[in-house]
N, C-alpha and C positions, 0 to 999 in steps of 0.2 A: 464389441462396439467400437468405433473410430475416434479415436481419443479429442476431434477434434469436437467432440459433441458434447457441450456440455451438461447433461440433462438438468442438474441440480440448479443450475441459473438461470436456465432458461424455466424449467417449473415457477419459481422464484417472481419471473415476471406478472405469475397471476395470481401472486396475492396482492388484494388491492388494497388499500385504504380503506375506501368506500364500501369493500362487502369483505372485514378481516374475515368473519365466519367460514365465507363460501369460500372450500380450498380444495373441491372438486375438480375446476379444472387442472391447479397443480397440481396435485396428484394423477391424475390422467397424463399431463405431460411427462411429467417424471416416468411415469410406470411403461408411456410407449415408446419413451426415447433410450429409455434403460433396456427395452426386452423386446421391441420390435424391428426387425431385417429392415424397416423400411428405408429409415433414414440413409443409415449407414452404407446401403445398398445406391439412394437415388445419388449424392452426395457428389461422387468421382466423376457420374454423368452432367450435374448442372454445375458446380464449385467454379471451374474453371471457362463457360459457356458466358462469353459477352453478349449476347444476346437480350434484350429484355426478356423476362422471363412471363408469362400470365399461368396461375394458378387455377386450375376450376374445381371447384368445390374442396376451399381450402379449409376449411373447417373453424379452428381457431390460429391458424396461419402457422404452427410449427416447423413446416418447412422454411420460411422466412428466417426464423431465427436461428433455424440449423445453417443457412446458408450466409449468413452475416458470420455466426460463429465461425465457421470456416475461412473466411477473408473474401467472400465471395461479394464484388460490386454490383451487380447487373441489378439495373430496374426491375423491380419486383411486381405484381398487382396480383393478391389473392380474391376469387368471389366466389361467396356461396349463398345456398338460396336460404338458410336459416341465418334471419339477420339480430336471433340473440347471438351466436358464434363468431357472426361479424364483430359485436361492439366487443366482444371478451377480446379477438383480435388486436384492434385497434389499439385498447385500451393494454395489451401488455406491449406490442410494439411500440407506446410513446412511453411505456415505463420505460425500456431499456434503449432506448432513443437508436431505431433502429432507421440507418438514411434510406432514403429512395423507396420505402415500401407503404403501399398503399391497399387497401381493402374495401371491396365492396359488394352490397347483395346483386342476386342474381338470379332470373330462372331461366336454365340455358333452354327450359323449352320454349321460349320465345327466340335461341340462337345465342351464339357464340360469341362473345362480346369483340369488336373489336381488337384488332391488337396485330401486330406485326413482329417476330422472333420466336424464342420457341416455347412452350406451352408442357405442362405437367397435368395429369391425372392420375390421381392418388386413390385409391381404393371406394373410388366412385361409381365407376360404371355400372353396378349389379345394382343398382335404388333406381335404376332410369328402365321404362321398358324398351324391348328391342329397338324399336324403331326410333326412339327418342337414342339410344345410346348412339346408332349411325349414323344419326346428326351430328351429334356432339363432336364424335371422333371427323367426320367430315367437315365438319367447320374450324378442328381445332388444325386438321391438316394445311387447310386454305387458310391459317393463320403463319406459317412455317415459312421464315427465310432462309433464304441459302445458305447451307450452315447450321441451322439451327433445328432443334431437339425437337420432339414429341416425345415425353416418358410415362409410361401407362404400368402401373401397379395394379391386378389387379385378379381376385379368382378365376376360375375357367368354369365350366360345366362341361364337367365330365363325371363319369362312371366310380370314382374313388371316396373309399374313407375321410380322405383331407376334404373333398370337395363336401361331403352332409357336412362335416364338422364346420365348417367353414360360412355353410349357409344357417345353423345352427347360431352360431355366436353372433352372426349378421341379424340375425331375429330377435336376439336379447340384447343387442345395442337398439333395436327399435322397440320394443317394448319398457326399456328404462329411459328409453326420453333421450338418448344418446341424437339417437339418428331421429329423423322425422318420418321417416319412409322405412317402410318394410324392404327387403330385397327385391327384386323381382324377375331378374334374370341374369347368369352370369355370362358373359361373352364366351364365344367359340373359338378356338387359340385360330381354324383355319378360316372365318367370318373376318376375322382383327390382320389377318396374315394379308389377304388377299385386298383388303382396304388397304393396308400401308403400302405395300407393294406395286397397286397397280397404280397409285400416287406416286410410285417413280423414289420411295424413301429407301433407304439402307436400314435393315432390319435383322434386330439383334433379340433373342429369348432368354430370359435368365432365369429356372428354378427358385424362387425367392423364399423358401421353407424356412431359414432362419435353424433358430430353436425350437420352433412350434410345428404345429400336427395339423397348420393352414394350407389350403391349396393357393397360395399366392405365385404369383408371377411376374416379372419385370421386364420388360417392354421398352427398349428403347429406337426409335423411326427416327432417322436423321435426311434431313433434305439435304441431294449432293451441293456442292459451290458452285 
């Protein structure tokens, strides 16, 4: 893991006052920033991108604080459509008095919210159905300045072991209240190829296996200058 991460204080941020019992989501933070490729993987792509950055379906905003932890300035705005995840957001973001980040709910199937720079989707896509995901990705494209990112985390569906396993865990983050949505389809690596591409983006594939036995992938579409 990238020593600039600090899992342990960023967890940290969500024990609150208001609920000492609930320490669910610290534990959750700790346990994804400690053992999941994710962060450590998006980190080199956004750290250093002046761009404002828009988050979709940011969960309780841990990218946020991985990317402050890092030195990283860019306008931040996280939104997701579960607006308990929202308030936990917020509420550890004004604990660690994190600048320029902002959070708000969302349902991108009513569209892509505004926004100008470049844009993250984090292990999203597969709770959306198909046709709701080629919105999403098509609107987060028409969000994309010169310069700036699209980074897409995210299973495939294909033929593989990682890939059952992968749709397995995604089922039991829905049935303990994790997720709100069951899975419902995972993107087609040549469906996701041929949208970035014929968008005119510079397009990069990254094996995102980590330590674990996930079919994840990482995605980064950069619009040229």
């Amino acid at each position: 893991m990238s020593a600039s991460i600090d899992s342990v204080a960023i967890s940290r941020a969500f024990l609150t006052p208001e609920r000492p019992l609930d320490r669910w989501h610290s534990h959750y933070a700790r346990w994804k920033l400690a053992h999941d490729p994710l962060y450590p993987g998006v980190l080199p792509l956004l750290r250093d991108d002046p761009h404002p950055l828009l988050d979709l379906g940011c969960g309780i905003g841990l990218l946020a604080h991985v990317l402050r932890g890092a030195g990283a300035t860019q306008p931040y705005k996280g939104v997701d459509f579960d607006a308990a995840k929202i308030a936990r957001a917020r509420a550890a973001a004004a604990h660690r008095r994190l600048h320029d980040v902002a959070f708000d709910t969302a349902d991108l199937s009513l569209g892509v919210p505004a926004h100008r720079g470049s844009v993250s989707i984090l292990d999203m896509l597969q709770y959306l159905p198909e046709p709701l995901q080629s919105n999403v990705v098509s609107g987060a494209i028409a969000c994309l300045a010169p310069g700036a990112r699209l980074v897409i985390r995210t299973g495939l569906e294909d033929s593989s072991t990682r890939s059952r396993i992968t749709d397995a865990v995604d089922r039991i983050g829905h049935r303990i209240g994790w997720m709100r949505s069951a899975p419902q389809r995972y993107p087609r690596r040549e469906v996701l190829t041929e949208m970035l591409e014929s968008a005119g983006l510079e397009v990069a594939w990254q094996s995102h296996l980590g330590r674990n036995v996930y079919n994840n992938w990482l995605v980064s579409a950069r619009r040229p200058d």
